[in-house]
C-alpha positions, 0 to 999 in steps of 0.5 A, a space after each residue: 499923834 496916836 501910836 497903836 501898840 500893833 505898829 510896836 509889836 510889827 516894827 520890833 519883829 521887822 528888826 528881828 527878822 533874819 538879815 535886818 540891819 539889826 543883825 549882830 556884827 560880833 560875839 563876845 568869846 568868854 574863854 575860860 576865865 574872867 579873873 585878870 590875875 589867871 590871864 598871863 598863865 592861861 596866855 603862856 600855857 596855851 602859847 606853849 602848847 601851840 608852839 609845841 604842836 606846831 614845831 612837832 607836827 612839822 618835824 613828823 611833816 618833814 621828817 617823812 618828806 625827806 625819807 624815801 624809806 617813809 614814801 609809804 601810804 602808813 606814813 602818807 597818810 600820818 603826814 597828812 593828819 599832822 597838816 591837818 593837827 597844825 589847821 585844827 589848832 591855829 584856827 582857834 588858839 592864835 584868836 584867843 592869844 590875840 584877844 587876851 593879849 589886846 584884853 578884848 574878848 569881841 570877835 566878828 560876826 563873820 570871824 565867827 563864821 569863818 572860824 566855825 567853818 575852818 574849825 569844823 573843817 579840820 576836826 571832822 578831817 583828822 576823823 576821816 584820817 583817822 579812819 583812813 588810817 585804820 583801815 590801811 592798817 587793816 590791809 596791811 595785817 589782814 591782808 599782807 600779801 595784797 597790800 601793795 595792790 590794794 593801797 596803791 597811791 592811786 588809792 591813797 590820794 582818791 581816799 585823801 581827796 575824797 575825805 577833804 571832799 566830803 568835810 568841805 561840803 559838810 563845814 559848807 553846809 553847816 555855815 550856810 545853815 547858821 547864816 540863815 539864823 539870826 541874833 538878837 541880845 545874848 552874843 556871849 558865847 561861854 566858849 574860847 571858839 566859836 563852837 556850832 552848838 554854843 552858836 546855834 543854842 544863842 539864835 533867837 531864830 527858829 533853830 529846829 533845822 540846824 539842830 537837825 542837820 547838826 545830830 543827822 551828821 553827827 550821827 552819819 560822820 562821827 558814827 560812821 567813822 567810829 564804826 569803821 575804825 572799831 571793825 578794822 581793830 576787831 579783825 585786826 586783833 582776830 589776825 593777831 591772835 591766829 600768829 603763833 609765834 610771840 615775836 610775829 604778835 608784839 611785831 603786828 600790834 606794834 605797827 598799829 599801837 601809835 595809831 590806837 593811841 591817837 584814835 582812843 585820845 581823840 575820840 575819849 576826849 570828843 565823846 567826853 566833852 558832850 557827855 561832861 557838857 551834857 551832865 553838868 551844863 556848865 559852861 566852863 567845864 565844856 570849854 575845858 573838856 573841849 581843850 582836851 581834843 581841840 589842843 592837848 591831842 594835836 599837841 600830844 600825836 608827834 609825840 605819840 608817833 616819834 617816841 613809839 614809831 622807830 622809823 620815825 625816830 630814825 627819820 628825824 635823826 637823819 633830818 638833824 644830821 641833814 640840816 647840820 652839816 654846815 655847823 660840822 663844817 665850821 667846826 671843822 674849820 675852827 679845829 683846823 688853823 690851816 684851813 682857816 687860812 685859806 678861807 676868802 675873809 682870810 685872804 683879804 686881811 
């Protein structure tokens, strides 16, 4: 039987045709190192940082939640960015914990996806918080007569909801645009996270698209949200300078300074991360840059906002006075003998 090479050649780009049963099922997460010895250090550090993240964005959560004197947009808006801070991290760290903990690098194809989706989700989220962020402190310096009408909580929540918003549809269409590429040999992905443009650069599929929609929203998001923040510094420095007196300048700057903190880390380190990747192509030190603001910025906000922040400071303080008044409670029992007595255990011996 004759088997002419065109039949070949059309039979190997039928199974390349985007959603063939030849479609990949799963990825290869190479991470930051293949030498076996450096894995428990990797495993403790990030297993640290995650903790750590967690536990204080919760306290930055709570902290407000149970002070009325924080039911304020300022701290509404804070509270959200450590929601956010704790989604951004625990989409990408718990995976890469599991996978040196099983000693496996492999993650599925829809994994893949979904991580990419959520990942997408939470950063250009804490971008659009961040920027909210700015211009209420815009408000609240340029214009403090008007700041209780302008940042009303109608307006707080409409500015939070319409961020979730526009971040959902814009994670929604980047994933529905990396399942119209399809994947043929090379799955290793030179990253600890399944990162939209490692991604799309592995496609054996036309990706002149995605690149598209990828820089149009880099460009109208990050841009914008970039632009906007620096124009809200830029008057709000110009209010600072017109206050005459020493003590009104350090008290007007000292109620943005957390803010600027986290703004500059955040985007120093994002911006970093493409021009370090775009400079040296290498895949290692991308995926170092990209632990910068993927994990050591949600780590180091409560910091920022606790150790800077009085009000917060106080709030937390009153939180751990809350929580322990059952241990003052027993200790008060144990100095007391005569009311030991009278406790129910006692009374049945």
């Amino acid at each position: 039987m004759e088997v002419r090479y065109d039949d070949i050649v059309n039979s190997y780009f039928k199974h390349m045709e985007p959603g063939n049963d030849a479609q990949i099922s799963e990825f290869i997460l190479l991470g930051f190192s293949e030498e076996p010895g450096l894995q428990p250090l990797i495993f403790g550090l990030f297993l640290s940082m995650y903790l750590i993240t967690v536990f204080g964005n919760l306290l930055i959560i709570l902290a407000i939640s149970s002070d009325s004197h924080l039911h304020t947009p300022m701290y509404f808006f804070l509270s959200n960015l450590s929601f956010v801070d704790i989604c951004f991290i625990s989409t990408t760290v718990p995976k890469m914990l599991w996978n040196i903990q099983t000693q496996s690098k492999v993650i599925t194809y829809e994994g893949c996806i979904t991580q990419m989706y959520f990942f997408l989700l939470s950063a250009v989220l804490d971008i659009f918080l961040l920027t909210v962020m700015a211009y209420d402190r815009f408000v609240a310096i340029c214009h403090p007569l008007h700041y209780t009408i302008i940042m009303n909580p109608w307006i707080c929540g409409l500015l939070v909801l319409v961020s979730w918003i526009m971040c959902i549809l814009n994670s929604l269409l980047q994933s529905l645009m990396m399942l119209q590429l399809s994947f043929c040999t090379n799955v290793e992905i030179p990253h600890f996270f399944c990162d939209l443009s490692q991604m799309t650069q592995l496609a054996c599929s036309d990706n002149f698209l995605n690149y598209m929609v990828i820089y149009f929203t880099t460009v109208l998001l990050g841009s914008g949200a970039l632009t906007s923040i620096l124009y809200s510094y830029s008057k709000i420095v110009s209010s600072i300078r017109r206050i005459t007196s020493t003590q009104g300048k350090y008290k007007a700057f000292s109620t943005c300074a957390s803010h600027l903190s986290v703004v500059s880390l955040f985007f120093s380190t994002s911006l970093g991360v493409y021009f370090s990747s775009a400079a040296t192509h290498s895949s290692h030190s991308s995926a170092t840059a990209s632990m910068m603001y993927t994990v050591v910025t949600p780590m180091l906000n409560p910091f920022i906002y606790s150790l800077r922040n009085k009000d917060i400071k106080g709030a937390l303080k009153r939180l751990f006075v809350m929580v322990s008044p059952k241990r003052q409670i027993i200790l008060g029992l144990e100095k007391c003998p005569s009311l030991q007595g009278s406790t129910p255990q006692n009374q049945l011996l």
